[in-house]
N, C-alpha and C positions, 0 to 999 in steps of 0.2 A: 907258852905259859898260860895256865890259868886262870879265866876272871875269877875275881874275891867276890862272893855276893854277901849281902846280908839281908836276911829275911826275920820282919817281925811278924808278931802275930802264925808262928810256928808252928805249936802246938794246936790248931783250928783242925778243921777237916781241910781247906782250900793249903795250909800251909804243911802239913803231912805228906799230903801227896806232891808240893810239888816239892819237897824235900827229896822222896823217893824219884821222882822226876829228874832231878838236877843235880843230888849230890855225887853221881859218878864222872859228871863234864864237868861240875866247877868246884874252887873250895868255898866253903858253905860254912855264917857263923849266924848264928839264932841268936835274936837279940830281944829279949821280955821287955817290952816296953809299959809304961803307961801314963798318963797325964799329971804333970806335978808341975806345980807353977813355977817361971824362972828356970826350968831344966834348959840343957844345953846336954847333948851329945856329940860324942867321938866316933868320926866317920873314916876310916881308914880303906876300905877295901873301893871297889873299883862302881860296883851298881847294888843300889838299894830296891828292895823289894818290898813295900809297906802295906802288908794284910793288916797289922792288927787294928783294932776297932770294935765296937759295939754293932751286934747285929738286930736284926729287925725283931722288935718284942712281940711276939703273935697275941700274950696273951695280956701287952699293955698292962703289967704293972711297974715298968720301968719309968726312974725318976730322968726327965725330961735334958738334965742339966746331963747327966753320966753323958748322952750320945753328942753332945755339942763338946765336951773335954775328949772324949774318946775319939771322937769323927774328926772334928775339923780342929780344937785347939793342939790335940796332940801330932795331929800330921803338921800342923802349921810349925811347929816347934823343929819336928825331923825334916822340913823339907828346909829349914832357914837352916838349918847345920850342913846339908847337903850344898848347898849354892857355896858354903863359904869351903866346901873341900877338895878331895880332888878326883871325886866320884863325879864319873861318866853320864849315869842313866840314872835315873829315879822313876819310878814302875807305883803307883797311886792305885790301891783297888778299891774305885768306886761301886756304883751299882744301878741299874736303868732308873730304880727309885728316884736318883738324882735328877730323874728330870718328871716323869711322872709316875700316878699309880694307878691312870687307866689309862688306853690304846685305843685310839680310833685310826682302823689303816694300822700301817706296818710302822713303829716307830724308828726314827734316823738320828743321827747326829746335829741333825741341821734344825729340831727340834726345838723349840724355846724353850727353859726348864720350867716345870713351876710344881715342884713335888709340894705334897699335903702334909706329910710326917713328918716327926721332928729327926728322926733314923735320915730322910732323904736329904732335907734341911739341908743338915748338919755335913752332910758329904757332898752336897754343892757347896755347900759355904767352902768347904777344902779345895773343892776342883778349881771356883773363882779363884781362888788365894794361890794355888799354882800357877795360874794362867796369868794372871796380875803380874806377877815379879818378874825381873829383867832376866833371861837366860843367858849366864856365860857363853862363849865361845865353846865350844867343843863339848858340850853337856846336853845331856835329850831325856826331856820328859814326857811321860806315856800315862793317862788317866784310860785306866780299865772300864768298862761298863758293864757284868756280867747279867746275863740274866739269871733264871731260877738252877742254879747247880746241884748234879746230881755228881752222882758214883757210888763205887763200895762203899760200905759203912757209913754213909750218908743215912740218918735218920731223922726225916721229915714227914712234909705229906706225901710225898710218894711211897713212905712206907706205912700210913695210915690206907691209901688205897689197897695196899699189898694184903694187910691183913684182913680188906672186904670181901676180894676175890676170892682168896687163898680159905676162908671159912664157904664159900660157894654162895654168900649174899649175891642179891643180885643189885644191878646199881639203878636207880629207879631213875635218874637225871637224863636218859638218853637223848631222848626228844630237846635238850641243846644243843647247838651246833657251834661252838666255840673254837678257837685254832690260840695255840698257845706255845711260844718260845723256850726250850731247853738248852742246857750246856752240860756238855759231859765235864768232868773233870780231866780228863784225856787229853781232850781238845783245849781247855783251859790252859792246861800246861805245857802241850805244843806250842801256843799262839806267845805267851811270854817267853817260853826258848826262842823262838823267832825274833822276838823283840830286844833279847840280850844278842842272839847270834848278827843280825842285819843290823849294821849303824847308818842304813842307809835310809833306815823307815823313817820318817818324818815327826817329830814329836805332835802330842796333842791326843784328844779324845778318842778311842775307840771300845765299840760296843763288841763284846763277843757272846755268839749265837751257834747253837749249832746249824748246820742249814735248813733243814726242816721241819715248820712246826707242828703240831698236833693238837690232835682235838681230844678231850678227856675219854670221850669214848673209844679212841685208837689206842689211848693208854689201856684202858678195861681190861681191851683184847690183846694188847703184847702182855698184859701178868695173866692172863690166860693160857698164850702159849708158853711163857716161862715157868709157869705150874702144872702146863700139861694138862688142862682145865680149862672145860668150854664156861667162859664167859655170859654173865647174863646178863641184857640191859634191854629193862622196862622202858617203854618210851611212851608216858605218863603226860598227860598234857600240858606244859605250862604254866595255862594260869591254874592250875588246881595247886603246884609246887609252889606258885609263888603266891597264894592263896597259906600253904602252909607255914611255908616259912615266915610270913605276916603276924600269924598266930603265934609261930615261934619266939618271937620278939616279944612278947606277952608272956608264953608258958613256959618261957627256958625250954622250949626243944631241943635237941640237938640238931635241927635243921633251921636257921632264922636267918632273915635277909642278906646277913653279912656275909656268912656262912656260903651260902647262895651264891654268892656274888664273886666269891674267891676261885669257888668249884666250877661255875663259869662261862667267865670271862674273857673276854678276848685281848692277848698281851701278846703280839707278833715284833720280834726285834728281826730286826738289817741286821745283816753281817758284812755285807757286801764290802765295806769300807774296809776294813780290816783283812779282808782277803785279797782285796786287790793291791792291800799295803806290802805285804808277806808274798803275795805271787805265788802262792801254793795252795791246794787244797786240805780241807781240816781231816785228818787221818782216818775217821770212824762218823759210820752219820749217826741221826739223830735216834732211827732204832734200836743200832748196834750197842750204843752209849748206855738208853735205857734196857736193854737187856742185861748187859752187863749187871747198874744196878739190882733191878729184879734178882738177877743168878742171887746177886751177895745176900739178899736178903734172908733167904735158906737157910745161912747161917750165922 
């Protein structure tokens, strides 16, 4: 017989794919959710999946209150109707934000949180409010941590880089040596099949990472080869870049400290925990996963 899932937050890009993911092994009911005060919800099916939420505002003009109702009051609300029914697993998709938004070293689990953002906040505030309440007998809860996710039709910065390459700019940052954490989508939706498929995995926090990280100039040259297109990158000294971007911060550049700092940075996540949870390897590495993306971008 088949598990009954319900997945909110559907309609997203993380909730598309794992629809196409999942909907042939289970029956699958999309549930639009969103924050109203005094709601209560009807949980009938077997494991909940809870994407929906508010993502991270890049360009900060979101009201501060939406990601505290969206993040942490409205999972509080879904995870209090879960305890009282007669669903299995509940599956929380947080984000590494939750604990912080820079990496020194490789970040783990065992990490203290202490995010900056009101977006990270607001999805610790959730994670503690899971972790707090008493677990039934026979029920397991699983707080996701994903890093930065790609795939098809993923449109982010990695399709900002795509379109630098792909004009034959060249990318003047090289002289960085940054290493930086990806997640395919792929692997994404392996690791939660894993997590409905094995009732033996242990509830509680897990980060997913693909194994390998990269450095932004290893990115340059995979949309290189994905375009079939020799890659250029200037390797500009330093302080002259960080020299510019100072200025930036004054002249409205397109290049300013912040900006800088994103392009980068060093953000390395563990996976380790998580693999050694599932006892398999993640299906596709970290190249495979960003090529893929790249391919889509074509079209």
């Amino acid at each position: 017989m088949k598990n009954k899932i319900i997945i909110t937050g559907a309609s997203g890009f993380v909730g598309s794919n794992l629809q196409d993911y999942l909907k042939k092994l289970y029956e699958l009911k999309l549930m639009s959710v969103r924050f109203v005060k005094y709601q209560t919800f009807e949980i009938q099916e077997d494991i909940v999946i809870h994407l929906a939420g508010k993502a991270h505002d890049l360009k900060k003009v979101s009201n501060e209150k939406d990601y505290y109702e969206a993040n942490f009051e409205l999972t509080k609300q879904l995870f209090d109707t879960f305890l009282l029914s007669k669903a299995s697993t509940f599956i929380f998709m947080s984000t590494v934000k939750a604990v912080t938004d820079s990496v020194l070293g490789i970040l783990t689990e065992d990490m203290l949180p202490n995010p900056k953002t009101h977006y990270g906040i607001a999805k610790q505030q959730a994670e503690q409010y899971i972790l707090s309440q008493e677990l039934p007998i026979g029920k397991r809860i699983y707080i996701l941590r994903p890093c930065m996710i790609h795939g098809p039709g993923n449109k982010g910065n990695l399709s900002l880089l795509y379109q630098l390459v792909s004009k034959g700019l060249p990318w003047p940052l090289g002289n960085f040596k940054n290493q930086r954490s990806f997640l395919s989508i792929e692997n994404l939706c392996f690791v939660i099949n894993e997590l409905i498929e094995n009732t033996s995995i242990p509830s509680g926090i897990y980060q997913i990472a693909d194994d390998q990280p990269l450095s932004t100039n290893e990115l340059i040259q995979l949309l290189g080869v994905s375009l079939d297109k020799k890659s250029v990158i200037w390797n500009i000294p330093s302080t002259w870049i960080n020299g510019i971007s100072r200025l930036g911060n004054y002249l409205h550049l397109p290049l300013n400290s912040e900006r800088l700092h994103k392009l980068t940075e060093n953000y390395v996540v563990s996976n380790s925990k998580i693999l050694a949870a599932i006892g398999k390897s993640l299906p596709i590495s970290s190249k495979e996963g960003l090529l893929k993306t790249f391919q889509s971008f074509k079209h």
